[in-house]
Backbone as ProteinMPNN parsed JSONL, in Angstrom:
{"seq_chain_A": "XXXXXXXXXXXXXXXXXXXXXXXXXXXXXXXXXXXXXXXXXXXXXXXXXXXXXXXXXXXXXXXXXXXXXXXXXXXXXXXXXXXXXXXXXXXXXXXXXXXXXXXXXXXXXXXXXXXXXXXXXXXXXXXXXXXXXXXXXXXXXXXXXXXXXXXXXXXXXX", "coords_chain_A": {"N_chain_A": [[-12.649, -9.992, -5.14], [-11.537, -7.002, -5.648], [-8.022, -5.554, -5.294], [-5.755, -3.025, -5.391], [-2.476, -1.453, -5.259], [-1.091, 1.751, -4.676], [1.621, 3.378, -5.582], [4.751, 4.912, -4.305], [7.191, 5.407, -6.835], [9.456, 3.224, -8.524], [9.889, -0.028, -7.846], [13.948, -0.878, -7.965], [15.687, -2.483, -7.668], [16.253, -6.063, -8.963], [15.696, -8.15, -6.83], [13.804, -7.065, -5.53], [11.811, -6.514, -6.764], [11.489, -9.369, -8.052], [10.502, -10.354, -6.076], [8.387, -9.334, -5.535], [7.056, -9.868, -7.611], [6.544, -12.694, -7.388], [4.575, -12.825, -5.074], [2.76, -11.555, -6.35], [1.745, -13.139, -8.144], [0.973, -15.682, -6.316], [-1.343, -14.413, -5.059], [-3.068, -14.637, -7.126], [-4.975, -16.218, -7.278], [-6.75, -15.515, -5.743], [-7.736, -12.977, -5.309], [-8.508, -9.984, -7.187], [-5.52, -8.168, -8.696], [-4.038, -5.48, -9.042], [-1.524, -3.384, -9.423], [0.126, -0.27, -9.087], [2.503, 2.442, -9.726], [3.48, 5.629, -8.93], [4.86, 8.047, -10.489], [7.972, 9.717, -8.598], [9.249, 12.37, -6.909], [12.006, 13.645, -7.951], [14.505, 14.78, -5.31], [17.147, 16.352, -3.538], [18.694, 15.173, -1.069], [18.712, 16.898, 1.492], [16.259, 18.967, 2.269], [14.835, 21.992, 2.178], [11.637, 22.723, 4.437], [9.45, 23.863, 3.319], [9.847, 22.88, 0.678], [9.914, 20.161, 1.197], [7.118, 20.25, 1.415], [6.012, 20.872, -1.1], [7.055, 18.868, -2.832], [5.369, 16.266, -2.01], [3.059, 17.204, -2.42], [2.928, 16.993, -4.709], [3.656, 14.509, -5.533], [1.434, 13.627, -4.361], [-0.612, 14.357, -6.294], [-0.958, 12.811, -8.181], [-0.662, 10.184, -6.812], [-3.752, 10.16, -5.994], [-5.016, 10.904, -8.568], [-4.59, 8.203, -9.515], [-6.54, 6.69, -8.07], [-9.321, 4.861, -7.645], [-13.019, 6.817, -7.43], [-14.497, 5.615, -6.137], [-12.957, 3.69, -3.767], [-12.028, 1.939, -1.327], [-9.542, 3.729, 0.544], [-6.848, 2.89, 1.862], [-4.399, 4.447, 3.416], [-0.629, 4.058, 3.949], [0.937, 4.21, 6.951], [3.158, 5.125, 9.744], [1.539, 6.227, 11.514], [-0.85, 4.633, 11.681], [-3.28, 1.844, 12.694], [-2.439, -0.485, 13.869], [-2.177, -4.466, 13.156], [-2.814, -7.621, 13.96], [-2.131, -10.309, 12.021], [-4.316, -12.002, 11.934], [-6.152, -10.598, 12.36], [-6.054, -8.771, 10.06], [-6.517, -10.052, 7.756], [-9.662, -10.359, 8.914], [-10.0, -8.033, 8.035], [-9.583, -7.738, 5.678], [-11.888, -9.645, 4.974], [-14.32, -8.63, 5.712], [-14.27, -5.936, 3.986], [-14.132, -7.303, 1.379], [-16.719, -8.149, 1.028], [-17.851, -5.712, 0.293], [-18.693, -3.658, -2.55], [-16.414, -2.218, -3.573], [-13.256, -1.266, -4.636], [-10.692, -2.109, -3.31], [-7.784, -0.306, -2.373], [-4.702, 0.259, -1.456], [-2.153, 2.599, -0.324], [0.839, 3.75, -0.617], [3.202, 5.523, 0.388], [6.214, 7.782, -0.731], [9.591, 8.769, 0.141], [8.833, 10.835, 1.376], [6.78, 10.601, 2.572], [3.125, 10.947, 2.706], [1.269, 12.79, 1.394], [-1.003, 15.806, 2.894], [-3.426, 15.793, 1.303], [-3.795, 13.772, 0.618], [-3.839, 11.584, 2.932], [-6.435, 13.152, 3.545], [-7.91, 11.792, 1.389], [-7.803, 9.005, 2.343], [-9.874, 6.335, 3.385], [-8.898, 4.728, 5.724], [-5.981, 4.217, 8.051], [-3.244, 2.317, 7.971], [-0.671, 0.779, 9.769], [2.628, -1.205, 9.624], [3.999, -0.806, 11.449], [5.993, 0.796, 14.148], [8.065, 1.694, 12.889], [10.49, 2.827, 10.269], [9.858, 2.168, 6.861], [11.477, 1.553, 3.836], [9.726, 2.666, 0.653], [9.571, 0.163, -1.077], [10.374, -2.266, 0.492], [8.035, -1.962, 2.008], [5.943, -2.188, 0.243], [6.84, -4.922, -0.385], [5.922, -6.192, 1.926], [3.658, -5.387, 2.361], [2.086, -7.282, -0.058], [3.169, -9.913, 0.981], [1.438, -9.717, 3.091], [-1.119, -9.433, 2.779], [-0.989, -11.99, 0.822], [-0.937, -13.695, 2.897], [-2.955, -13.293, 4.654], [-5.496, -13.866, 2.591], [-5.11, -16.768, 2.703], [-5.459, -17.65, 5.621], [-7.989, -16.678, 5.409], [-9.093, -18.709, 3.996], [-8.619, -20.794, 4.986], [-5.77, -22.945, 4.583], [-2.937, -23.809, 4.908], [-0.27, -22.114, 5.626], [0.008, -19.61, 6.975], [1.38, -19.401, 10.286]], "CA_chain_A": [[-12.32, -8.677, -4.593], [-10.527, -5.921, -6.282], [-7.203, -5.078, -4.904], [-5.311, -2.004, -5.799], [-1.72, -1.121, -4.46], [-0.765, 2.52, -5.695], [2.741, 3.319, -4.646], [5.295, 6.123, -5.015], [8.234, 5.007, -7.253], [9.682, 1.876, -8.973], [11.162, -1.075, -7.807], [14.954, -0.456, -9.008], [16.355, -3.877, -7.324], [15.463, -6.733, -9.237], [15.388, -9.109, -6.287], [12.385, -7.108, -4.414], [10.739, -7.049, -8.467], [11.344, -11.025, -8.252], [9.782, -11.191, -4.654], [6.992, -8.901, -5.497], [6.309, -10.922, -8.441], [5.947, -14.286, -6.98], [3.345, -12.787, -4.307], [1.541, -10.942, -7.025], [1.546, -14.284, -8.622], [0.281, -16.392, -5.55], [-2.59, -13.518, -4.999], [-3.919, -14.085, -8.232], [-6.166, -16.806, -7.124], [-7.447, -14.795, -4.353], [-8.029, -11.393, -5.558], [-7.723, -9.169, -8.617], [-4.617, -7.198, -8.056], [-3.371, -4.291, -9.75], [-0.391, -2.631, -8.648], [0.384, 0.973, -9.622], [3.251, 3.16, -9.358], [3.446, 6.402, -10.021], [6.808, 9.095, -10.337], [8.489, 9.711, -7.498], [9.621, 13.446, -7.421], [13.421, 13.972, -7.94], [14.901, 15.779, -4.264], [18.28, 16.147, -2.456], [18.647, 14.839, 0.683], [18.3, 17.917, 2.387], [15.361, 19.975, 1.723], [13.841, 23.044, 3.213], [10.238, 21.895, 4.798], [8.548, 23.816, 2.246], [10.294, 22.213, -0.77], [9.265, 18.663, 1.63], [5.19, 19.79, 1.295], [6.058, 20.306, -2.605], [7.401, 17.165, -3.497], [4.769, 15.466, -0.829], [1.7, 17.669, -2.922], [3.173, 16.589, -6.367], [3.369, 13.052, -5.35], [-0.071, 13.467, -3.831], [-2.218, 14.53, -6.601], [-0.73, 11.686, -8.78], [-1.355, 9.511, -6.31], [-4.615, 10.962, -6.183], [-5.464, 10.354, -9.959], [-4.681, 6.824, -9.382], [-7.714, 6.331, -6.919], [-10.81, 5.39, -7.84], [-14.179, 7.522, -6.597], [-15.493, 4.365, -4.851], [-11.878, 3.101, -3.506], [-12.176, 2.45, 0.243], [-8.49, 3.568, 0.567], [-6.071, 2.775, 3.348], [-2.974, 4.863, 3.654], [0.186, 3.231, 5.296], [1.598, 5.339, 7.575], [3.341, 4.794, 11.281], [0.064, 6.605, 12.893], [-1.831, 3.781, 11.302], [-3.831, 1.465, 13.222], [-1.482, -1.745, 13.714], [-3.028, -5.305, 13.526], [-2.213, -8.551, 13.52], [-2.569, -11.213, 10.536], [-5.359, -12.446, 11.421], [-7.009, -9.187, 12.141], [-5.782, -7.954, 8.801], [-7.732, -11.058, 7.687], [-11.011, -9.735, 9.139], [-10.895, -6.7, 7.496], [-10.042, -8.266, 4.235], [-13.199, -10.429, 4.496], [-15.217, -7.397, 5.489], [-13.726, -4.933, 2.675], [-14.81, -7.725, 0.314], [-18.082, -7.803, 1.015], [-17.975, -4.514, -0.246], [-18.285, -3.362, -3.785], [-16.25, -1.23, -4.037], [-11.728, -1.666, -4.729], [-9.667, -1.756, -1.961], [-6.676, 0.458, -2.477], [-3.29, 0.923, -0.438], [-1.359, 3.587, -0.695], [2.381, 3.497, 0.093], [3.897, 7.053, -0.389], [7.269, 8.224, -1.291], [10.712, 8.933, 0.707], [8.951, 12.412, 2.448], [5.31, 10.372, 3.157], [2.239, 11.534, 1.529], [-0.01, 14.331, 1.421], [-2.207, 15.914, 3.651], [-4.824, 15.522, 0.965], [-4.422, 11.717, 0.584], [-4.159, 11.044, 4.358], [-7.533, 13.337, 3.591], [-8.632, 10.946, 0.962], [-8.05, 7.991, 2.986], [-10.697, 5.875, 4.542], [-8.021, 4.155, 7.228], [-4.351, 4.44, 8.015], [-2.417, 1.241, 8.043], [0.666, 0.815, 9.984], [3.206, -2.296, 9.811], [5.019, -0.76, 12.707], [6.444, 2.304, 14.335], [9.282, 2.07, 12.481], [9.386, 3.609, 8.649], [10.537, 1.374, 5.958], [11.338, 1.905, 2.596], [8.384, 1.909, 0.084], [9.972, -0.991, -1.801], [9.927, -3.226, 1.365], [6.517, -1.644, 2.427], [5.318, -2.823, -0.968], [6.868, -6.744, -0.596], [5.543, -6.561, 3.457], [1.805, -5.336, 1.806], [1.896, -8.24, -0.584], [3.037, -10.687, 1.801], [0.267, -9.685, 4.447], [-2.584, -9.652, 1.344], [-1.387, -13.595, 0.691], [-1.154, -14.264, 3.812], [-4.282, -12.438, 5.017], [-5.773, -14.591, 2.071], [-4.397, -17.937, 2.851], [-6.067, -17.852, 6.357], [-9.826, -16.678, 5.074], [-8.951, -19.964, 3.092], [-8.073, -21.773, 6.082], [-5.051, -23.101, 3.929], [-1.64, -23.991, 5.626], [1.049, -20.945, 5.873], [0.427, -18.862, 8.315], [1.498, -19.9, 10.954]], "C_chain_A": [[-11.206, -8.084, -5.442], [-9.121, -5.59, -5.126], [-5.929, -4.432, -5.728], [-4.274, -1.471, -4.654], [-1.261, -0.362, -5.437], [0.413, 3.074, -4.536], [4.069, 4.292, -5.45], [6.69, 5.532, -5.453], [8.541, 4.04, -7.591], [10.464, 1.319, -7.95], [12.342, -1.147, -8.393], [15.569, -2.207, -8.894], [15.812, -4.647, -7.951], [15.212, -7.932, -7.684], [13.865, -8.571, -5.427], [11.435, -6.989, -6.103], [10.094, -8.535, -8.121], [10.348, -11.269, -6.931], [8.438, -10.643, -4.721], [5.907, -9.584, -6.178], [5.547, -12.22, -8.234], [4.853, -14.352, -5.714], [2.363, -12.329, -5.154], [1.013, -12.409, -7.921], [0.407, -15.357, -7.677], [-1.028, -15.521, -5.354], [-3.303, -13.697, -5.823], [-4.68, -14.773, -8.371], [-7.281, -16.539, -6.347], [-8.329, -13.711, -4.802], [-7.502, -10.985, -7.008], [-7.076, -8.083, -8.242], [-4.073, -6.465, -8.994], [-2.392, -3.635, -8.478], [-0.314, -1.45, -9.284], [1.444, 2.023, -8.933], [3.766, 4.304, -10.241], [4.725, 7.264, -9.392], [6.482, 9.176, -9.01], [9.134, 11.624, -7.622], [11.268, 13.423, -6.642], [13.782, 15.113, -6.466], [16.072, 15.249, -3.645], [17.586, 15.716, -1.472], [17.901, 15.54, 1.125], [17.302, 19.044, 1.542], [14.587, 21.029, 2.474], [12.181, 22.326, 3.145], [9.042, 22.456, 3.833], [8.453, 23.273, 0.765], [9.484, 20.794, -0.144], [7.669, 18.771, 0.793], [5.466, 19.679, -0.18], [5.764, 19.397, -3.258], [6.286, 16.523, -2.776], [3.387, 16.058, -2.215], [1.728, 16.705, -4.824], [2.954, 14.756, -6.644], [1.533, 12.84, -5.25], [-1.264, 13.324, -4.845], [-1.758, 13.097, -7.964], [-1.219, 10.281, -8.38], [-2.923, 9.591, -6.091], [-5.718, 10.321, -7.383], [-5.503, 8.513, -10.158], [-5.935, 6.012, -8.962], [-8.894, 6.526, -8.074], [-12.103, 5.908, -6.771], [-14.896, 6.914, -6.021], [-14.698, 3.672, -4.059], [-12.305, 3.015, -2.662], [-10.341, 2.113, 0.124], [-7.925, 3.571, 2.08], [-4.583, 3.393, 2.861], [-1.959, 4.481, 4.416], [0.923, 4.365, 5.362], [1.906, 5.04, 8.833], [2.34, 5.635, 12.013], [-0.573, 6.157, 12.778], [-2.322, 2.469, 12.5], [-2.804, -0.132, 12.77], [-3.057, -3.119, 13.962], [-2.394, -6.572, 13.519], [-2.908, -9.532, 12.218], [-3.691, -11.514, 10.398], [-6.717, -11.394, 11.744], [-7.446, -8.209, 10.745], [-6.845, -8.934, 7.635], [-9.209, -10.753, 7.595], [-10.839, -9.352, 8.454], [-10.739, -7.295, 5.983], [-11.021, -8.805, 4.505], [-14.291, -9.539, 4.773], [-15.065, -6.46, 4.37], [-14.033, -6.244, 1.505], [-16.217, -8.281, 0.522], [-18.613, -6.637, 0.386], [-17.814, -4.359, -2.004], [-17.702, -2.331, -4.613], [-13.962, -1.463, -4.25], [-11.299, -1.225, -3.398], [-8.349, -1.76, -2.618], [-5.663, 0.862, -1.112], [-2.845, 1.541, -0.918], [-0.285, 3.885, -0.136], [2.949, 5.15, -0.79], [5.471, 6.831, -0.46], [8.52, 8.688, 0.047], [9.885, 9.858, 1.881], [7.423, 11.879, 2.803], [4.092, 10.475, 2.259], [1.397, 12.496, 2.109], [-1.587, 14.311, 2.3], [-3.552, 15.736, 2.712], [-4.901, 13.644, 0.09], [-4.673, 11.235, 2.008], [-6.097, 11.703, 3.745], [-8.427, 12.647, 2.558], [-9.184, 9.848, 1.629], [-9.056, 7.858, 3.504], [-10.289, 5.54, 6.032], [-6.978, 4.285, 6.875], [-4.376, 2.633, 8.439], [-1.2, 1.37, 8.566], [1.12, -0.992, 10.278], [4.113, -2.449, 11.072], [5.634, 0.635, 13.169], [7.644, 2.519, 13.807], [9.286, 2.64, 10.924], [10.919, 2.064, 7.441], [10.167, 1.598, 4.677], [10.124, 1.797, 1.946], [9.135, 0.741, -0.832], [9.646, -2.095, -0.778], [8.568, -3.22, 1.797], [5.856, -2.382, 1.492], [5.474, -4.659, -0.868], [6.03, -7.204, 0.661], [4.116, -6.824, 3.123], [1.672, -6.463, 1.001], [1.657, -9.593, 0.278], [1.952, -11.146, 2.715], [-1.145, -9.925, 3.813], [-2.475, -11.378, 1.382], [-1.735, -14.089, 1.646], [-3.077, -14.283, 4.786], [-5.254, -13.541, 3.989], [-5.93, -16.139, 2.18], [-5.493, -18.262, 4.229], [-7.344, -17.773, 6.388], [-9.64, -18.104, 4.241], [-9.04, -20.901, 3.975], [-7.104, -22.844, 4.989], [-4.003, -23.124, 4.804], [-0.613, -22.955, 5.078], [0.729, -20.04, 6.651], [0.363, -19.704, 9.872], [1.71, -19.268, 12.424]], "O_chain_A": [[-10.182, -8.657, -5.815], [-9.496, -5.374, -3.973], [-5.234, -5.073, -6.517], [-4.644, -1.125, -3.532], [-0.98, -0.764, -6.566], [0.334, 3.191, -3.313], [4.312, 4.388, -6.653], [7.412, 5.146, -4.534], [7.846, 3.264, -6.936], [11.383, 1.841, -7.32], [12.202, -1.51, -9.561], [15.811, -2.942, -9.852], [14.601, -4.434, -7.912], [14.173, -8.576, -7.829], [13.057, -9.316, -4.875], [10.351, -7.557, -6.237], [8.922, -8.878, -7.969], [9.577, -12.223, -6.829], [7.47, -11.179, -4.183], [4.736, -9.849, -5.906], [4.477, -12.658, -8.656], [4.333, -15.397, -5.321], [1.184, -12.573, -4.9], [-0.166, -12.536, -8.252], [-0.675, -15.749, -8.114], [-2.004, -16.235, -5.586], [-4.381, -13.113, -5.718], [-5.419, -14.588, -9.338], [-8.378, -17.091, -6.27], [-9.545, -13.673, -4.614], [-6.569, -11.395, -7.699], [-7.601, -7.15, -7.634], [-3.553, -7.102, -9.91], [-2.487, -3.486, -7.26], [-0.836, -1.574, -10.392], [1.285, 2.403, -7.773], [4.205, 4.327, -11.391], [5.318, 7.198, -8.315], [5.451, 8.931, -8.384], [9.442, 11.937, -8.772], [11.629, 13.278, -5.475], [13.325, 16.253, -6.559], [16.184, 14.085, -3.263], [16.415, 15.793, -1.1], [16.703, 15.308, 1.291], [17.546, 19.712, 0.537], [13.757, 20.753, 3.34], [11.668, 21.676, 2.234], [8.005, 21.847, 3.573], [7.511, 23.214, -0.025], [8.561, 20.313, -0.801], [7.15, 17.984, 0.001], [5.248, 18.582, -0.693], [4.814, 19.059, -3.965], [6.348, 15.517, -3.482], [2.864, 15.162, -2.878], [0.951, 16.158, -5.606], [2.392, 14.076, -7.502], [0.735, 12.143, -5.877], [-2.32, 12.705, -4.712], [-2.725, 12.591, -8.534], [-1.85, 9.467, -9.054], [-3.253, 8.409, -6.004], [-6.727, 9.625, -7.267], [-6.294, 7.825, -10.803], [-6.262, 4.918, -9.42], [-9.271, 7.408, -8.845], [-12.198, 5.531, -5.603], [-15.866, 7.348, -5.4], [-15.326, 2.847, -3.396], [-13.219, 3.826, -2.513], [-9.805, 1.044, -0.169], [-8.39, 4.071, 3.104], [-3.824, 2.841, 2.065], [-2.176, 4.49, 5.628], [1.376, 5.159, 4.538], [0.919, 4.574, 9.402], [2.43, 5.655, 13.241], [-1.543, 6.532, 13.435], [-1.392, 2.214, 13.265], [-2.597, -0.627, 11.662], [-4.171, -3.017, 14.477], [-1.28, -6.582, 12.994], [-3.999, -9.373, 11.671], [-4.302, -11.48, 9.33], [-7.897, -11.491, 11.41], [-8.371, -7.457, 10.439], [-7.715, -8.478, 6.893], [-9.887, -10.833, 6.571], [-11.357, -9.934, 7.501], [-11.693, -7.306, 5.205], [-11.72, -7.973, 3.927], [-15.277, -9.664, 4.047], [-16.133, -6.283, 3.783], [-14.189, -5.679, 0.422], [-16.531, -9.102, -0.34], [-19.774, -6.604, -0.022], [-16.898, -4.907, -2.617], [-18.04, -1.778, -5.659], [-13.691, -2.262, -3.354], [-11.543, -0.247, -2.692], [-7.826, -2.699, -3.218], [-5.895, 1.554, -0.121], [-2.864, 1.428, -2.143], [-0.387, 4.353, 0.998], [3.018, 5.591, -1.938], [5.923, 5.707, -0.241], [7.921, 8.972, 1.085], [10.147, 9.722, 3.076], [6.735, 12.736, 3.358], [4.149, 10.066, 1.1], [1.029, 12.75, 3.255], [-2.572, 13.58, 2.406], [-4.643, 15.558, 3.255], [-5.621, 12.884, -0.558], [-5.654, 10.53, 2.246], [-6.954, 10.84, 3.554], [-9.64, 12.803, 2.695], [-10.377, 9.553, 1.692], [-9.534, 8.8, 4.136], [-10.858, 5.815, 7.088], [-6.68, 4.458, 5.693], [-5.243, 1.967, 9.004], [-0.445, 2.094, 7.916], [0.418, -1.829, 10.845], [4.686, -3.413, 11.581], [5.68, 1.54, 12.337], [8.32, 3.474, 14.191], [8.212, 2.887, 10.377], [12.034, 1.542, 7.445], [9.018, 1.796, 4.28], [9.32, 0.983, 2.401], [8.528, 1.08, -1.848], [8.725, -2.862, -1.059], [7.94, -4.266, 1.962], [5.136, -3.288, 1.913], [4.599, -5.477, -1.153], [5.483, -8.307, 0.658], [3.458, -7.838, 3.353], [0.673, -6.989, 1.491], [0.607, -10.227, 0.384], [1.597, -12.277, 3.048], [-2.08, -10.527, 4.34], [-3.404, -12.08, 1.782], [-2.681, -14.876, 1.657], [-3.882, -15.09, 5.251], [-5.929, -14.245, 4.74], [-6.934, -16.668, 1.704], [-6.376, -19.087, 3.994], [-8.01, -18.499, 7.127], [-10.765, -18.37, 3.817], [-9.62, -21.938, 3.652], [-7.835, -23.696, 4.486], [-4.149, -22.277, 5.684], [-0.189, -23.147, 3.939], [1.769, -19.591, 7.131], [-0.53, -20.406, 10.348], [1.882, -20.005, 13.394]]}, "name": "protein", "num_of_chains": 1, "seq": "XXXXXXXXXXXXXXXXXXXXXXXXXXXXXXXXXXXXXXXXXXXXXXXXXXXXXXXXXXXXXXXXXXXXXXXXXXXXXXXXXXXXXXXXXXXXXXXXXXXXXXXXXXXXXXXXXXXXXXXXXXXXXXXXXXXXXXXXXXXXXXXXXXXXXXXXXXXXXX"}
């Protein structure tokens, strides 16, 4: 199975680099994983709500270009459909049955664009709470090995 995580902005910290690394590492017996991250658009703090859709559209069609035309993409977003591990499980072993990449999409400080939510196939949520995309990114890794590990029936989740 193809797996594709396209995500708004770099890792600046090296310790979530180092932690991303050593899951993109353990994944790589599982799945073929590409990661992708694309600019992030430069904004104060405070921004009038039409400068927000801006930056949100600019991000968007980048993100956008990233996607491929057969992706079945999942957007994470707190209106996303919560699951647990071994739910997340299922759908990995259903989504690889499929031939087609499975793509996440972790947006940027202000979210992402009404026309990626309108790309999306499914929303993903880790929780009603919002967390950086840097942690979003080590949480999505984590939940991929793990999610992995159990279609394995393999010892770590626990």
């Amino acid at each position: 199975m193809t797996v594709r995580i396209v995500s708004v902005g770099k890792l600046k910290e090296r310790y979530f680099e180092d932690a991303c690394a050593e899951f993109r590492k353990r994944l790589s017996r599982f799945v073929t994983l590409e990661c992708v991250e694309v600019a992030d658009e430069k904004a104060p703090d405070s921004l009038h709500p039409a400068d927000e859709d801006l930056v949100r559209e600019k991000e968007g069609r980048r993100i956008l270009k990233a996607i491929g035309p057969k992706d079945f993409v999942v957007a994470l977003a707190i209106d996303g459909r919560q699951m647990t591990s071994e739910a997340f499980a299922a759908f990995l072993e259903e989504k690889g049955t499929e031939a087609r990449p499975l793509t996440f999409v972790i947006g940027g400080s202000l979210g992402l664009s009404p026309e990626v939510y309108a790309r999306a196939d499914a929303r993903l949520s880790f929780s009603k709470m919002t967390f950086p995309h840097r942690i979003a990114r080590l949480l999505l890794l984590e939940q991929l090995y793990r999610g992995c590990k159990i279609l394995a029936h393999e010892t770590y989740h626990k």
